[in-house]
C-alpha beads as a LAMMPS data file, in Angstrom:
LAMMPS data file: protein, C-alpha beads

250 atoms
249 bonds

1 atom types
1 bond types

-500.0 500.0 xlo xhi
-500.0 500.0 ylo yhi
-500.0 500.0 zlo zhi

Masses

1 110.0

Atoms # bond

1 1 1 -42.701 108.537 138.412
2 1 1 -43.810 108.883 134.638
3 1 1 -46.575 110.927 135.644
4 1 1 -45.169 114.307 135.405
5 1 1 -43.831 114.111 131.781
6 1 1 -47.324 112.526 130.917
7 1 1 -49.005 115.336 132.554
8 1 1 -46.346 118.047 130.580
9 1 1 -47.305 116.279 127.451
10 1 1 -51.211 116.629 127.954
11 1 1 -50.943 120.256 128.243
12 1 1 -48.883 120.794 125.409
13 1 1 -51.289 118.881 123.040
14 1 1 -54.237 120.810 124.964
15 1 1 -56.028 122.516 121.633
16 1 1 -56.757 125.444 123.487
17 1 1 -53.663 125.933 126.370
18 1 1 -51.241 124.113 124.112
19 1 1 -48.342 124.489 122.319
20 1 1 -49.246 125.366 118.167
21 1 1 -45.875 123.318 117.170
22 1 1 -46.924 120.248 119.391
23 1 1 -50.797 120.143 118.707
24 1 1 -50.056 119.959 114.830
25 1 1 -47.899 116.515 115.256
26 1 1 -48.712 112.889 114.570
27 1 1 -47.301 109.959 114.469
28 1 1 -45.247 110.602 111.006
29 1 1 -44.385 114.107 111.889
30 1 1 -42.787 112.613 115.004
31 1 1 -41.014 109.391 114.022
32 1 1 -38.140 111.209 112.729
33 1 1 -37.806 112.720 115.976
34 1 1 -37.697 109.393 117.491
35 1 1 -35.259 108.073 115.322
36 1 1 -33.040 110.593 115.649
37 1 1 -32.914 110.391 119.575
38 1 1 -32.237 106.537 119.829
39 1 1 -29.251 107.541 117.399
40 1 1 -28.535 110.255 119.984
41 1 1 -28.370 107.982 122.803
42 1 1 -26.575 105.338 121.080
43 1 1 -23.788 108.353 120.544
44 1 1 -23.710 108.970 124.147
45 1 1 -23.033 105.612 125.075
46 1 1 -20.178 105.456 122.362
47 1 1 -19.134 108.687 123.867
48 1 1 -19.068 107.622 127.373
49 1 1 -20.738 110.438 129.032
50 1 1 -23.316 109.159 131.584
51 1 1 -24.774 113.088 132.127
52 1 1 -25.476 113.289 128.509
53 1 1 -27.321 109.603 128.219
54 1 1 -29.372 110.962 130.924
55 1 1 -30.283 113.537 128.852
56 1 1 -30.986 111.685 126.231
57 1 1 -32.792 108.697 127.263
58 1 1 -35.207 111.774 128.935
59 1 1 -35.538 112.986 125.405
60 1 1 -36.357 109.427 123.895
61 1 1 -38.700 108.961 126.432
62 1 1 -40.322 112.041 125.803
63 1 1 -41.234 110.538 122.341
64 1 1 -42.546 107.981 123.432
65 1 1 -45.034 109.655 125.639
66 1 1 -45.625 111.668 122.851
67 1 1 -46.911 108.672 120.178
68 1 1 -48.939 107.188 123.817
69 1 1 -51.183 110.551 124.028
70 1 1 -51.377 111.117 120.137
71 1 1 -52.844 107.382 120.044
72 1 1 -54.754 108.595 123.433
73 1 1 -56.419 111.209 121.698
74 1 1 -57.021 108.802 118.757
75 1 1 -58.776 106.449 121.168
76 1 1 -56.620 103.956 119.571
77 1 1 -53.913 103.384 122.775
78 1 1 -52.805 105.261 125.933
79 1 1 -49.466 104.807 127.766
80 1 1 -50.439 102.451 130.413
81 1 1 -51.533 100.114 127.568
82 1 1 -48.062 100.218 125.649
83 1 1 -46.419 99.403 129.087
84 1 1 -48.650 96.111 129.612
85 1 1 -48.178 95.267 126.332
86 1 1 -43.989 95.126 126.311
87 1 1 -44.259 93.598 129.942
88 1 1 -46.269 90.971 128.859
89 1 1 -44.210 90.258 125.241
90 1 1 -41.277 90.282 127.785
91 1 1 -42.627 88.150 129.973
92 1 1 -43.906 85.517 126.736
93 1 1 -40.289 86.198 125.055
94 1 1 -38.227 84.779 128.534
95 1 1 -39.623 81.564 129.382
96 1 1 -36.684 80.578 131.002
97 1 1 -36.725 83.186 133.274
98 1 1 -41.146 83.423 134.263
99 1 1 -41.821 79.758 132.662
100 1 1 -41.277 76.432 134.043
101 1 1 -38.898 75.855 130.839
102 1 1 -35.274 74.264 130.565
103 1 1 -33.048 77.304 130.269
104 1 1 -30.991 77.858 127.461
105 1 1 -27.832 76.673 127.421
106 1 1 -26.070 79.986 125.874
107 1 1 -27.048 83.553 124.926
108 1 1 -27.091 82.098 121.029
109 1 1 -29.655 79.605 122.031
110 1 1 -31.697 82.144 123.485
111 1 1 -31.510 84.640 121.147
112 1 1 -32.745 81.844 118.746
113 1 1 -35.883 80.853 121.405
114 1 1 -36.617 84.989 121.309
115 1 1 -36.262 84.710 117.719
116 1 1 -39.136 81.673 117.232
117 1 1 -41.299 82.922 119.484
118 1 1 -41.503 86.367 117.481
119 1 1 -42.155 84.353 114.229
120 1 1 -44.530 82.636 116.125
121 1 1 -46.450 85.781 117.483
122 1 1 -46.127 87.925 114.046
123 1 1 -47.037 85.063 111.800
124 1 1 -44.298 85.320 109.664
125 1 1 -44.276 82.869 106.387
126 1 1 -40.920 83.910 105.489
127 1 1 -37.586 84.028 107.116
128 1 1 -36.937 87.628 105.807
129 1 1 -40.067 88.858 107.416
130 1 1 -40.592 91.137 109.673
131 1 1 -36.870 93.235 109.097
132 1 1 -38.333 96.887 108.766
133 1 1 -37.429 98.947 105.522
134 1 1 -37.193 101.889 107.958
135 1 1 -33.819 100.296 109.486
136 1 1 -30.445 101.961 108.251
137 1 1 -29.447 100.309 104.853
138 1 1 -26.353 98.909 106.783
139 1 1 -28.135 97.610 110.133
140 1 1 -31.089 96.250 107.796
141 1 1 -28.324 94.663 105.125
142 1 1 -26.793 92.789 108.497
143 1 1 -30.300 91.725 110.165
144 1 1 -31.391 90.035 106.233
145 1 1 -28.195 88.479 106.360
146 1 1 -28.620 86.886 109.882
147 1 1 -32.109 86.077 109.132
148 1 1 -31.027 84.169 106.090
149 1 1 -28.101 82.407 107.924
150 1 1 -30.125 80.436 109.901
151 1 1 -32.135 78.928 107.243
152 1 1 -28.074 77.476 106.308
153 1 1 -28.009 80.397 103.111
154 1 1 -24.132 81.163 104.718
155 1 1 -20.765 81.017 104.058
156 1 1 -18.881 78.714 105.698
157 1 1 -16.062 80.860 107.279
158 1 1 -15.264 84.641 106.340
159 1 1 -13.073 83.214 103.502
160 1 1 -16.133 82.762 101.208
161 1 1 -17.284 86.578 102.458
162 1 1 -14.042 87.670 101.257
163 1 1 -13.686 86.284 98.131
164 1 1 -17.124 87.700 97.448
165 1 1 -16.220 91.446 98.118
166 1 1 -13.564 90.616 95.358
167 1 1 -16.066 89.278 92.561
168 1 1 -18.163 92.209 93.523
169 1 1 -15.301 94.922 93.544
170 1 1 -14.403 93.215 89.805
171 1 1 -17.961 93.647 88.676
172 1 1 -18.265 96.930 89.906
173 1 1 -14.692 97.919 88.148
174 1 1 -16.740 96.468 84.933
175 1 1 -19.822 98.126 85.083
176 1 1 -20.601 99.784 81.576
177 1 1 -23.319 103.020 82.981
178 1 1 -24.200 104.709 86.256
179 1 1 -27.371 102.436 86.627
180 1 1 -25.410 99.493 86.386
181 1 1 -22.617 100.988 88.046
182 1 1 -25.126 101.928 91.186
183 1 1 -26.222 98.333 91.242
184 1 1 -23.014 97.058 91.746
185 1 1 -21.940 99.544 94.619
186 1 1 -25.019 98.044 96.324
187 1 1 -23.786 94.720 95.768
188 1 1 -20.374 95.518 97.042
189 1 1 -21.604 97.151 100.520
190 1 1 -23.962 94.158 100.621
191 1 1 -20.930 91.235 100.325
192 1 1 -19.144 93.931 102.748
193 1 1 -21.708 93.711 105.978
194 1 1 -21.239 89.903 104.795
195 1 1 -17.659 89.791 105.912
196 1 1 -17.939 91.982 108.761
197 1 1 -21.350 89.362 110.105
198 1 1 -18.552 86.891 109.578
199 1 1 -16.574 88.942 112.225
200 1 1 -19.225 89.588 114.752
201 1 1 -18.453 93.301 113.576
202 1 1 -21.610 95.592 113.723
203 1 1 -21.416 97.378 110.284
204 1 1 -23.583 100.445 111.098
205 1 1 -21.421 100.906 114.713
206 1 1 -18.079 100.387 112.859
207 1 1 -18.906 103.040 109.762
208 1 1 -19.967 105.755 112.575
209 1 1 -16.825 105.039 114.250
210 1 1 -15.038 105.790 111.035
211 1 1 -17.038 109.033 109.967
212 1 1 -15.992 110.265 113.813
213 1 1 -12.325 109.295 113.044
214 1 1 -12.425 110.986 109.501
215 1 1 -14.009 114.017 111.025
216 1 1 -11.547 114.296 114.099
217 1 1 -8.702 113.853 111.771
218 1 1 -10.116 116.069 109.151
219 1 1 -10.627 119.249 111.742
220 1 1 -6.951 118.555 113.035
221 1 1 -5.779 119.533 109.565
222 1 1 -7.677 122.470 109.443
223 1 1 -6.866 123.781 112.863
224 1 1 -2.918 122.807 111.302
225 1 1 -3.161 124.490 108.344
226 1 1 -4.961 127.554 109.294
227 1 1 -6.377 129.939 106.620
228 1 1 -3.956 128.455 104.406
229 1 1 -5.753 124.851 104.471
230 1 1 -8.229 125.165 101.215
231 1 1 -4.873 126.466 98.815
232 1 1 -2.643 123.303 99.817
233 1 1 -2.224 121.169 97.355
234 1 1 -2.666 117.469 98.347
235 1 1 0.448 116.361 99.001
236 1 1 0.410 118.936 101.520
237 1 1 -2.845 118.183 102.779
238 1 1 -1.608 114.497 102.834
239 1 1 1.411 115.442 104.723
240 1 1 -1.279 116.887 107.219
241 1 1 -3.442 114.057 107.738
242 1 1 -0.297 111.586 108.498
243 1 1 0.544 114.111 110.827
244 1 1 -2.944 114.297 112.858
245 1 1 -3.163 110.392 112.560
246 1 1 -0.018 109.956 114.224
247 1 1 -0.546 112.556 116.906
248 1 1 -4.004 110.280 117.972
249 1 1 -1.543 107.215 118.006
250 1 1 1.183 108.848 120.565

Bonds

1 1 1 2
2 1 2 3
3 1 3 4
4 1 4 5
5 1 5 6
6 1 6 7
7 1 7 8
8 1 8 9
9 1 9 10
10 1 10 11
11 1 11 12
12 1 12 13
13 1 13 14
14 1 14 15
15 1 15 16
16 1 16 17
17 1 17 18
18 1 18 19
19 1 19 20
20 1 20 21
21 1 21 22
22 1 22 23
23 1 23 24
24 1 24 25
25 1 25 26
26 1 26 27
27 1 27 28
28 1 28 29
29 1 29 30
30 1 30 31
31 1 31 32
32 1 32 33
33 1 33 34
34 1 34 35
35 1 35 36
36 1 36 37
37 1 37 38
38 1 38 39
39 1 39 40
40 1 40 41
41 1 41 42
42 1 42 43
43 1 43 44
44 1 44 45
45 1 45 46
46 1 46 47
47 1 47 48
48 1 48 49
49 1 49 50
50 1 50 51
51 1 51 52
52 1 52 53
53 1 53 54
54 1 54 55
55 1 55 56
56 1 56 57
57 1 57 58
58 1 58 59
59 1 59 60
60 1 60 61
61 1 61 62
62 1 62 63
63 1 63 64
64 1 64 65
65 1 65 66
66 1 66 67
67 1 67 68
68 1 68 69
69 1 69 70
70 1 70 71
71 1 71 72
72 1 72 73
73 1 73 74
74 1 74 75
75 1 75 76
76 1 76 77
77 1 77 78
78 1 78 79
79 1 79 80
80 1 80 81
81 1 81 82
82 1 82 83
83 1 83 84
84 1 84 85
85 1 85 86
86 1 86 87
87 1 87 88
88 1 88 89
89 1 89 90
90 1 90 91
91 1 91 92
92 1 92 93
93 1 93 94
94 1 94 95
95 1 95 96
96 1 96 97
97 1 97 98
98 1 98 99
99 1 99 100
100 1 100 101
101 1 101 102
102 1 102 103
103 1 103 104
104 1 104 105
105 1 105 106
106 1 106 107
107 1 107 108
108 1 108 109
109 1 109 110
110 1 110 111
111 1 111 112
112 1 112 113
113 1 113 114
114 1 114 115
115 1 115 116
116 1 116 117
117 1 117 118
118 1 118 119
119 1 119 120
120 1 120 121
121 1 121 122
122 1 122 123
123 1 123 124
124 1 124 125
125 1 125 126
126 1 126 127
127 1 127 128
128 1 128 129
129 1 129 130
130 1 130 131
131 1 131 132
132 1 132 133
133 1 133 134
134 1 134 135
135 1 135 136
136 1 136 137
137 1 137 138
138 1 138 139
139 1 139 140
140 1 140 141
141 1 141 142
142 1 142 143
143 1 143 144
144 1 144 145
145 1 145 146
146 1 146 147
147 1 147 148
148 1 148 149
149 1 149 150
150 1 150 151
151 1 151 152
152 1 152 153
153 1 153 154
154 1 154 155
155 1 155 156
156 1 156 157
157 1 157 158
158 1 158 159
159 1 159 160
160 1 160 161
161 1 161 162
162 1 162 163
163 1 163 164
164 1 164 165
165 1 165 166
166 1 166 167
167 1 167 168
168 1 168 169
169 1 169 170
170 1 170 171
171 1 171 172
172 1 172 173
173 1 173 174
174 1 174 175
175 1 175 176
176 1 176 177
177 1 177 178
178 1 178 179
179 1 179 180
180 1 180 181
181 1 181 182
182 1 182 183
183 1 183 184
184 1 184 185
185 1 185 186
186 1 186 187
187 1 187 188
188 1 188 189
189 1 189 190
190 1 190 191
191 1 191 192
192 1 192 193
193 1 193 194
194 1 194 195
195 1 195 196
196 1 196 197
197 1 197 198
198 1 198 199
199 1 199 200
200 1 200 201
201 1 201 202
202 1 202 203
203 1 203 204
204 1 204 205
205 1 205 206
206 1 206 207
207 1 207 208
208 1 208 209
209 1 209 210
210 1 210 211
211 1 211 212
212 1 212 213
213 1 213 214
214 1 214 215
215 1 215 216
216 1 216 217
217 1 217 218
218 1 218 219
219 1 219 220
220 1 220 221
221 1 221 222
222 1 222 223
223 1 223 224
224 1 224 225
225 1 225 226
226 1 226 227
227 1 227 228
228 1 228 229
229 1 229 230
230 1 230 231
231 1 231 232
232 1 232 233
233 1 233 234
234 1 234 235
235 1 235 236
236 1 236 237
237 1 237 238
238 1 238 239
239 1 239 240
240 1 240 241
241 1 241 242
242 1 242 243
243 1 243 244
244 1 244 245
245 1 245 246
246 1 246 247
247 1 247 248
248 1 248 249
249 1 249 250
């Protein structure tokens, strides 16, 4: 079923037949690509729109093909190698599902039994191993924290999360220069994925939801205000974005 897109990407990469644009690619060139289409489908999933996940689960595909037949050409890897490999991690990762293993009680449990066994198979010597620096600050800040939790480095409840944005809200209000000042806003969007872990709240997911509601809200007061939107002063402008927040609540 693969074969055709495997096929379309051997003739673009062809030296000779090829496209210039995708001949001149490797693997760094590309990873951008990637990352921006797993953000891409992750946006048509929020969206809800099945036609456009399609879409874009094609186009993340497509990279990956793309990295297989770079590697290919490399004689490092080919595609039918990079499938084995996940099937068999998969297979290595579940053994209560292949294995003659006790399942897991809960999803938790399991998650921690996925978790070992990747320790296990990357040879890990520290908890915090393993999180890639490549992540989103956000996602990454949550996965350290999580990875530290279950060493028992954890507040309690959310109460000690909370009380932590505070201290770091104070110290930021104190900071004497821009370097220090830059520290602290770190530390403060640090204790702030804290609290939200403590919620089960996804910190990257939640901000994007907030940039979309910003931005919806944002081009209602334009489309409001007309030409005349750039010479209101705020109060006006404020007057504006009540207005387009309560229209989205009626």
């Amino acid at each position: 079923m693969i074969e055709p897109l495997v096929a379309l990407m051997a003739r673009l990469r062809d030296p000779e037949i090829g496209c210039p644009w995708d001949v001149a690619q490797n693997f760094a060139t590309i990873a951008p690509y990637t990352i921006e289409e797993a953000y891409e489908v992750a946006q048509a999933i929020a969206d809800g729109d099945m036609a456009e996940l399609k879409d874009e689960l094609g186009d993340l595909l497509l990279q990956v093909v793309f990295h297989a037949r770079i590697a290919e050409e490399a004689g490092l890897f080919a595609l039918p190698d990079v499938v084995a490999a996940i099937v068999d991690k998969m297979v290595r990762r579940h053994p209560h599902v292949f294995a003659e293993a006790t399942p897991d009680a809960d999803a938790i449990s399991q998650e921690l039994t996925w978790e070992s066994l990747k320790a296990q198979e990357k040879r890990r010597d520290g908890a915090l191993d393993g999180v890639a620096l490549a992540l989103p600050a956000l996602l990454r800040a949550d996965k350290l924290q999580r990875r530290a939790a279950r060493t028992g480095f954890d507040w309690p409840d959310a109460g000690g999360a909370r009380a932590k944005i505070v201290e770091e809200l104070a110290e930021f209000d104190a900071a004497a220069t821009p370097e220090h000042r830059t520290e602290e806003a770190g530390d403060l969007l640090f204790a702030a994925v804290n609290y939200l872990r403590k919620h089960e709240i996804d910190p990257e997911a939640a901000l994007r939801a907030a940039n979309a509601k910003f931005e919806r809200r944002f081009r209602a007061m334009e489309a409001s205000a007309g030409d005349a939107f750039a010479g209101l002063d705020l109060d006006a402008k404020e007057a504006l974005w009540a207005s387009a927040k309560a229209d989205e609540r009626t």
